[in-house]
C-alpha positions as CSV (number, residue, x, y, z in Angstrom):
1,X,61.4,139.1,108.0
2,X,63.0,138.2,111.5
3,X,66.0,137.0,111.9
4,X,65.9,132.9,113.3
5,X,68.1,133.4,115.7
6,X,65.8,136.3,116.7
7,X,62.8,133.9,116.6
8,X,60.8,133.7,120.0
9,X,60.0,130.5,118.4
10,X,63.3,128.8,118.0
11,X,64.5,130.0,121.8
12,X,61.0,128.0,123.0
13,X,62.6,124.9,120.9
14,X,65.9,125.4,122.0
15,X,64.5,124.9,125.7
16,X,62.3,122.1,124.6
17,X,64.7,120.0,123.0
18,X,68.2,120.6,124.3
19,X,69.5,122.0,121.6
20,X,72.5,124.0,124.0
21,X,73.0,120.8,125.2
22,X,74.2,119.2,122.3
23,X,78.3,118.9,122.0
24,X,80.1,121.6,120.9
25,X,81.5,119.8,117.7
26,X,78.5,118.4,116.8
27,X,78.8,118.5,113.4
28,X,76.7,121.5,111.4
29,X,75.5,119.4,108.5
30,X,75.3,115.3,108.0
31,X,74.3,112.8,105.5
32,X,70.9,111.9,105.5
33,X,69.2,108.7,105.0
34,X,65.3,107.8,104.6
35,X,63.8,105.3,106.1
36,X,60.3,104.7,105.3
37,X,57.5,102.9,107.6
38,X,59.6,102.3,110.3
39,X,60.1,104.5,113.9
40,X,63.0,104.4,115.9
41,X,63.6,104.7,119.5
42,X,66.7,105.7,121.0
43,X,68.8,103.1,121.2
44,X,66.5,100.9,118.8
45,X,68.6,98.1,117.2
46,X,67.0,98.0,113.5
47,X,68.7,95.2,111.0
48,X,68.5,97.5,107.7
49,X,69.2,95.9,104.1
50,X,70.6,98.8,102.6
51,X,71.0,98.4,98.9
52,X,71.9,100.8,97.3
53,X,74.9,102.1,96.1
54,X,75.0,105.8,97.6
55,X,73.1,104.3,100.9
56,X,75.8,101.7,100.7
57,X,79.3,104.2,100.3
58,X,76.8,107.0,103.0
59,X,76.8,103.9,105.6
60,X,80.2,102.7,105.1
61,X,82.1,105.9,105.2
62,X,80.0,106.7,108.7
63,X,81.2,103.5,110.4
64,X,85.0,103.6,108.6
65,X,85.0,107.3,109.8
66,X,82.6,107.3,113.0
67,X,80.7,110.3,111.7
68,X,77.1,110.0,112.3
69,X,74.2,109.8,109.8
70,X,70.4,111.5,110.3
71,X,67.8,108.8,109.6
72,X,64.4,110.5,108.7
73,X,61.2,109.4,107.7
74,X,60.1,111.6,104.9
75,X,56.7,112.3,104.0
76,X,56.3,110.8,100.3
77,X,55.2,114.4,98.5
78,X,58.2,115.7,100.0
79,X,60.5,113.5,99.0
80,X,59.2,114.0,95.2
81,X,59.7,117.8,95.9
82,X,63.8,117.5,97.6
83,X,64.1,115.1,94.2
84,X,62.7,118.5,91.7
85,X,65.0,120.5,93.5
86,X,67.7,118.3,93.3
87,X,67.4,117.9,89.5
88,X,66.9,122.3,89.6
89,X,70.1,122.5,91.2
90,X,72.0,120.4,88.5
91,X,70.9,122.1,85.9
92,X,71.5,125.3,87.3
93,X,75.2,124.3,87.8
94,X,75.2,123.5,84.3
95,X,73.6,126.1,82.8
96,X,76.3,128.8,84.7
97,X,79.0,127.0,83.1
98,X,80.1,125.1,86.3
99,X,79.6,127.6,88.8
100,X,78.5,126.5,92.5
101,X,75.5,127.9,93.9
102,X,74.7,127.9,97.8
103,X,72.8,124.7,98.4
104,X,69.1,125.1,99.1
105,X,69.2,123.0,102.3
106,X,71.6,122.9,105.4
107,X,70.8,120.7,108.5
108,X,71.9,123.2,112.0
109,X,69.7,121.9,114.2
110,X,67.6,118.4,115.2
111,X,65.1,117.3,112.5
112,X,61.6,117.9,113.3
113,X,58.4,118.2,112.2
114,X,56.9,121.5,111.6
């Protein structure tokens, strides 16, 4: 198994999409929110009626704090598998009396589609 910072491949993305371009305190993980049907462009206004609650407190503590927020558009069967591994990780937690494990998923670089 190589190591990704190894990777041939992720050099050729690097060049392809700027990724040493990006500002040095860019953060190394954000909150993500789906958005389904819809494509943006940059700079695309988009009216959204954001509902609920954990959308709601995601979108209001990004504009209180100026963070940022990723908005993806996830393909439906893998949306169903995040939401398994979700429910996995909770009972995992539980079942080790409390204890944290590493989170399966870490955003470090742009979102794209393998």
């Amino acid at each position: 198994m190589t190591n990704w910072k190894q990777d041939s491949k992720m050099d050729s993305f690097k060049q392809k999409r700027n990724v040493s371009d990006m500002p040095k305190n860019f953060p190394q993980t954000i909150p993500v929110f789906p958005l389904y049907g819809c494509i943006l462009l940059p700079k695309t206004i988009l009216p959204l009626n954001i509902f609920e609650p954990r959308y709601r407190q995601m979108v209001e503590h990004a504009m209180e704090s100026e963070e940022m927020i990723g908005m993806i558009q996830p393909l439906r069967k893998l949306m169903k598998i995040f939401i398994k591994l979700a429910v996995w990780e909770k009972l995992i937690i539980a079942r080790n009396k409390g204890r944290k494990l590493p989170k399966p998923f870490a955003g470090r670089n742009p979102l794209r589609n393998p």
